[in-house]
LODOGU-109201 format. One line per field, with one value per residue (C-alpha): residue in one letter; x, y, z negated. Coordinates in pm, whole numbers, plus 50000, padded with zeros to 5 digits. Each point is the difference from the previous one (the first is absolute). Last residue first. Example, Ala and Ser with C-alpha at 12.3 -4.5 7.8 and 13.67 -1.06 7.14 Angstrom:
<rs>
residu s	a
east 51367	49863
north 49894	49656
up 49286	49934
</rs>
This chain:
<rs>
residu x	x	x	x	x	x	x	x	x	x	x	x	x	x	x	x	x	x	x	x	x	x	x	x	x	x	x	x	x	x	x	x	x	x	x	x	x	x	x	x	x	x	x	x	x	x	x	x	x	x	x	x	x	x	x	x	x	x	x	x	x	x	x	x	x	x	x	x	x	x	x	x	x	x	x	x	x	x	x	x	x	x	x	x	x	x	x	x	x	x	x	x	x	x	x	x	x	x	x	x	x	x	x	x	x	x	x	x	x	x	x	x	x	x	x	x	x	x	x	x	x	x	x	x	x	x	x	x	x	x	x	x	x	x	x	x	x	x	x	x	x	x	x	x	x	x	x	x	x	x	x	x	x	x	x	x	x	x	x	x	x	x	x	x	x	x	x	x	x	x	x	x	x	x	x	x	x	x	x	x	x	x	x	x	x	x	x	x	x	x	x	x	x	x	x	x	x	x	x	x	x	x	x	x
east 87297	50382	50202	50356	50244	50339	50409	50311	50322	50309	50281	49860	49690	49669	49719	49711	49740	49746	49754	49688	49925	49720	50107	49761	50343	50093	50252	50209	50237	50230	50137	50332	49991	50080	50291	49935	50032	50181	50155	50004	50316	49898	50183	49664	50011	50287	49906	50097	49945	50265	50255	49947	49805	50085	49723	49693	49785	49621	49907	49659	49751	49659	50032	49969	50307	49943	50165	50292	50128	50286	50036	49976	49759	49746	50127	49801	49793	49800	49708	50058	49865	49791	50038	49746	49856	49649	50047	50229	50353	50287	50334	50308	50412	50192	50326	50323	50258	50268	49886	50087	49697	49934	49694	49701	49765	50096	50308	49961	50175	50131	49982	50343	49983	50288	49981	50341	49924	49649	49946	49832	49759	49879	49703	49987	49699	50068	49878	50008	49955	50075	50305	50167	49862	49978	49971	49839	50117	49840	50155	49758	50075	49958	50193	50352	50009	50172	50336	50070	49891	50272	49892	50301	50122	50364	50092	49740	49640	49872	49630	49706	49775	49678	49829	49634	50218	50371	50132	50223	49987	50124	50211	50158	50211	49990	50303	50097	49753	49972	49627	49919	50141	50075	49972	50190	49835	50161	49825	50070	50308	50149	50072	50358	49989	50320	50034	50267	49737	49788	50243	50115	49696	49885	50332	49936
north 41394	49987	49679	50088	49753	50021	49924	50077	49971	50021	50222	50173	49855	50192	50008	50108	50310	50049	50217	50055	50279	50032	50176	49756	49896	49926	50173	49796	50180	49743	50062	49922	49849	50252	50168	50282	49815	49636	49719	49731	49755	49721	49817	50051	50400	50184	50310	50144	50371	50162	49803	50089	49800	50080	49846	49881	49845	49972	49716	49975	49744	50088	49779	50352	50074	50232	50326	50144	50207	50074	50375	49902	50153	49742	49740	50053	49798	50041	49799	49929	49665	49821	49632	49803	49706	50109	50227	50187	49976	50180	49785	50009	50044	50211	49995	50042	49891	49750	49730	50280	50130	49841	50217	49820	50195	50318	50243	50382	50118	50417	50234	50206	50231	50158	50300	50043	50356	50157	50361	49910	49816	49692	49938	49590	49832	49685	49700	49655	49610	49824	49779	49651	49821	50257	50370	50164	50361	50287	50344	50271	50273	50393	50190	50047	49737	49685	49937	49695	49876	49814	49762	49914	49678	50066	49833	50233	49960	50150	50114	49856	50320	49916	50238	49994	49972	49991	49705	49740	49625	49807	49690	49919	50161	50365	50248	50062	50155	49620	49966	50293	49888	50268	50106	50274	50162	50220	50266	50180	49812	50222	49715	49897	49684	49765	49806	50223	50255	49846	49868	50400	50171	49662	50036	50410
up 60369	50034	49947	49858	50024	49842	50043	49768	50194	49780	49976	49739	49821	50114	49682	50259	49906	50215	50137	50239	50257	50197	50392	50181	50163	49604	49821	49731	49744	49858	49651	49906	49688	49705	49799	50227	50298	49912	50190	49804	49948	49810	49703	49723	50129	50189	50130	50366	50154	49738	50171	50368	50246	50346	50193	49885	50311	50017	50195	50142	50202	50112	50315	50233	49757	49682	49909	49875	49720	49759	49874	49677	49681	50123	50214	50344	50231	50303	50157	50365	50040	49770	50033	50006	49715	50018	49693	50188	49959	49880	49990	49886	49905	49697	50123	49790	50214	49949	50255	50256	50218	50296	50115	50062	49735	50264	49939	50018	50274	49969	50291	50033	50272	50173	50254	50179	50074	49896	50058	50356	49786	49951	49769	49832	49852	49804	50095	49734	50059	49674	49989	50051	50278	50236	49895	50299	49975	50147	50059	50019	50236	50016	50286	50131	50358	49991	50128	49786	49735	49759	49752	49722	49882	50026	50328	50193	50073	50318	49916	50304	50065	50160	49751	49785	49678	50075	49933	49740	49997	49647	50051	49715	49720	49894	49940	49590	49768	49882	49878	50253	50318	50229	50338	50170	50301	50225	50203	50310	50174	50324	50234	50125	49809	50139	49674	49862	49990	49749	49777	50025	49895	49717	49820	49932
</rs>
């Protein structure tokens, strides 16, 4: 594999236990930024190679959870890791999810927002899903949101009075909202492709 030998021909004579491959889930392609990547509750500094990945090296076989910071452009996320000494090469792939300050493309279809309180603040941590999609994410510590539409096919788009709507079952997409007090609220948004459509939602 690229990563084994651009990591030898760098002068690494260490065994390498785990390999972690980030990637960004609007583009399915390697992330962008400056994202920071550990072992939870471990001194461990990863090595990371020409091609993007984290290397950790020499550590023992055991269970782990692999943190990532996200910086400026994604959600934080850990995923829990078990080494064994079946395991050779061991390759993770953790997928990014970008944050409201991603640079998306002028072209994308966004739908962009706010939840806040009823005293004006944001409400961090609530999630969100598209009904009948697998799209979600969840809110900033501002209360902000995008939801992101990627890889919109033909049947997903009507055309009515000169716009281009992106449909679910001949409908609006429907956004599923779930609280930190775990209540749940809905709402259907007319979302023009390649276009940003934006809302506020104050919760009471």
């Amino acid at each position: 594999m690229s990563q084994i030998i651009e990591l030898s021909s760098v002068g690494f004579t260490e065994k390498f236990s785990l390999v972690v491959n980030l990637i960004d889930d609007y583009t399915t392609d390697k992330i962008i930024g400056n994202v920071e990547v550990s072992l939870k509750g471990k001194r461990i500094e990863p090595v990371r190679n020409p091609s993007g990945y984290y290397i950790f090296l020499d550590i023992p076989k055991g269970s782990y959870t692999v943190q990532i910071q996200g910086g400026e452009y994604y959600f934080d996320e850990e995923e829990d890791v078990k080494l064994t000494d079946q395991d050779k090469n061991p390759i993770i792939n953790i997928i990014l999810k970008p944050a409201p300050s991603y640079p998306f493309s002028t072209s994308a279809t966004l739908i962009r927002g706010c939840l806040q309180s009823s005293k004006g603040m944001g409400i961090f941590e609530a999630s969100l899903k598209v009904k009948e999609r697998d799209i979600e994410t969840k809110t900033t510590e501002k209360g902000e949101f995008v939801i992101y539409f990627k890889n919109l096919k033909k049947d997903d788009v009507t055309t009515i009075d000169g716009k281009k709507l992106v449909k679910i079952k001949e409908k609006n997409p429907v956004i599923e909202i779930q609280f930190p007090d775990h209540k749940k609220k809905t709402k259907s948004l007319e979302t023009e492709e390649g276009k940003t459509t934006s809302f506020t939602l104050i919760y009471s």
